[in-house]
C-alpha angles and dihedrals in degrees: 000000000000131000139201081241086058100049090038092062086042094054096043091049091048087049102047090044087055105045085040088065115108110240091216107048111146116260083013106143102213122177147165096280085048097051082045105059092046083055095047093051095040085052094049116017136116100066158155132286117204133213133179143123138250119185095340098313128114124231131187116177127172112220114208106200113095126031111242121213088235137004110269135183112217136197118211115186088224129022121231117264090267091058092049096051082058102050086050097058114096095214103136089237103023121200122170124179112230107254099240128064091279107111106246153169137169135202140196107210088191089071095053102065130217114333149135100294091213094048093045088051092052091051092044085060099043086057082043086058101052085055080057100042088053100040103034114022106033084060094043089053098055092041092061093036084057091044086060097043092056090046090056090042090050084059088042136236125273100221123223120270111213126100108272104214107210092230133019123183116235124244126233095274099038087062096052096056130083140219122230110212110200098197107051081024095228140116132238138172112291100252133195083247084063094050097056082038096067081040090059088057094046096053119136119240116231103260090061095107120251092242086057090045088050086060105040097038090071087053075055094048097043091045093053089050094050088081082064100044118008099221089065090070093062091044089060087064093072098055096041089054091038085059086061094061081040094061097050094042093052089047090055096063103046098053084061114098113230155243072073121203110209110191130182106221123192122242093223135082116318100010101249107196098227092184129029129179131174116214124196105188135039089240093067092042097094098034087048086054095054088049096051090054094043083050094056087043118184089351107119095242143153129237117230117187104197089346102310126106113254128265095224105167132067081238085055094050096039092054087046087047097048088042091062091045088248083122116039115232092243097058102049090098083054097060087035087057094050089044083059100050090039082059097048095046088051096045103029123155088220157319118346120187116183145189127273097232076053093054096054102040085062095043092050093045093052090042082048101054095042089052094054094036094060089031088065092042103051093028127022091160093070101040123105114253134151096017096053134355107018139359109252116294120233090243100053096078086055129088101256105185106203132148134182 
């Protein structure tokens, strides 16, 4: 039958395995729940875990609410009321939450049979963990969500230009096709008010550049339209995922110091530059770029701006971005993921034709990574760092100096 001892070795080894876990594995989709629960077990483990008996029966219940220097079991000669409420019940496997904000839960062995006691721990941990993920994640989550929203609204929104008609008949599909409303937990027809509503939560703060708006404002447009016609929906997704390349093309150069010198350099002995082109503002760099490659013509070359080679894939970028801090480790799988559905949508094989829900989801991730992407790079102070996304870059506590 199982012990404390035994839940005890089964939670720290849950535990250990969990904090050990590099944040920035490759193909590791880490995301916010992830980085919460990492935070939730660093604050309060290690812990207790309890044992007594009421009326014959064993209990043995684990108590989140104070980090201990090392993991105990303890014995209490009686258990408090909640526990005993527990060990009263006659449910087969019997779990109670503490009523009061520690994280609890209590359980009878007695009521599990016979059974491997380390697999039954494990298991016992794992259910443990869904109390946590519901009482502790799930809020810290939407704290630090809200803390980000209020940052980017400090900033202030850029609002979409396209005209807004006050009323749009729905096509065919959009009729057929219901809206799921969390807080009263009912459905109702998807209506135009609906749509401008999921356009209100993917809205762009104002450092995001203009060149990046431009983009991101026609996913906006198409995605409003596709309460008229369906397709319209599917066909946001490309802009929304362009404006991704876009971001990292327009913070590349402005990172460059000009006046920029952008040489084509041939691959062969010696290196002859075959193309050369000074730039004096950000807003020439990638134009320069293309000249300098037209110039060298059929010749095999690489590109330098300001003597180092070029950075001329979105793999390239990404790896640059997430160097300085501007990506956080744990998002790179997320712009890796919109640069291959922008692939897919420019080079399709034919018609796709999504979801809505779909539709969205893409949309409000990009929305989501450009937001956090300028928001690190204007204003650093304001971003969201050891409590959430990323631990602290090495630039942030610099002057840096920059301005839009």
């Amino acid at each position: 039958m199982v012990t404390g001892e035994d839940i005890l070795l089964a939670f720290e080894e849950y535990r250990n395995a969990l904090l050990r876990a590099s944040p920035i594995a490759e193909g590791a989709r880490l995301d916010a729940d992830w980085l919460a629960l990492r935070h939730v077990l660093d604050a309060l483990t290690p812990a207790a875990v309890n044992e007594s008996s009421w009326h014959g029966a064993d209990v043995i219940w684990i108590e989140l609410s104070m980090k201990l220097p090392d993991w105990a079991v303890e014995r209490w000669d009686e258990p408090p009321d909640w526990v005993k409420d527990v060990a009263e019940s006659s449910e087969p496997i019997a779990s109670s939450e503490a009523p009061h904000p520690t994280l609890a839960i209590c359980y009878v062995p007695s009521r599990w049979g016979e059974s491997d006691p380390r697999l039954t721990a494990t298991m016992l941990v794992h259910d443990f963990m869904e109390t946590v993920h519901r009482r502790a994640l799930i809020p810290l989550v939407e704290g630090w969500r809200r803390q980000e929203m209020a940052a980017w609204a400090h900033v202030g929104w850029r609002e979409w230009r396209m005209r807004v008609p006050s009323r749009m008949a729905p096509c065919h599909e959009v009729q057929a096709v219901a809206r799921f409303d969390r807080g009263r937990g009912t459905t109702h027809p998807l209506t135009y008010a609906d749509v401008k509503k999921d356009l209100q939560a993917v809205r762009l703060h104002r450092a995001v550049p203009e060149a990046v708006f431009e983009v991101f404002n026609r996913a906006a447009k198409l995605y409003l339209y596709g309460y008229r016609d369906w397709e319209f929906f599917s066909m946001a997704e490309w802009p929304a995922t362009v404006a991704l390349e876009t971001s990292l093309r327009v913070l590349y150069a402005q990172e460059q110091v000009y006046p920029a010198e952008v040489v084509a350099r041939e691959q062969t002995k010696g290196h002859p530059i075959v193309a050369r082109q000074t730039v004096q503002g950000a807003g020439g760099l990638w134009y320069a770029i293309q000249e300098v490659r037209r110039q060298a013509g059929r010749r095999a070359v690489d590109v330098l701006v300001n003597g180092e080679r070029l950075r001329d894939s979105m793999r390239k970028l990404l790896d640059w971005a997430a160097s300085a801090g501007w990506v956080a480790p744990t998002e790179r799988w997320r712009w890796k993921s919109g640069f291959s559905t922008r692939d897919q949508l420019s080079h399709p094989e034919g018609v796709s034709i999504r979801w809505i829900s779909h539709a969205y989801a893409e949309v409000a991730q990009a929305a989501l990574l450009i937001n956090r992407l300028w928001m690190r790079y204007y204003h650093p102070e304001e971003a969201l760092w050891k409590n959430a996304y990323v631990s602290e870059p090495r630039w942030k506590r610099k002057a840096n100096g920059r301005s839009r």
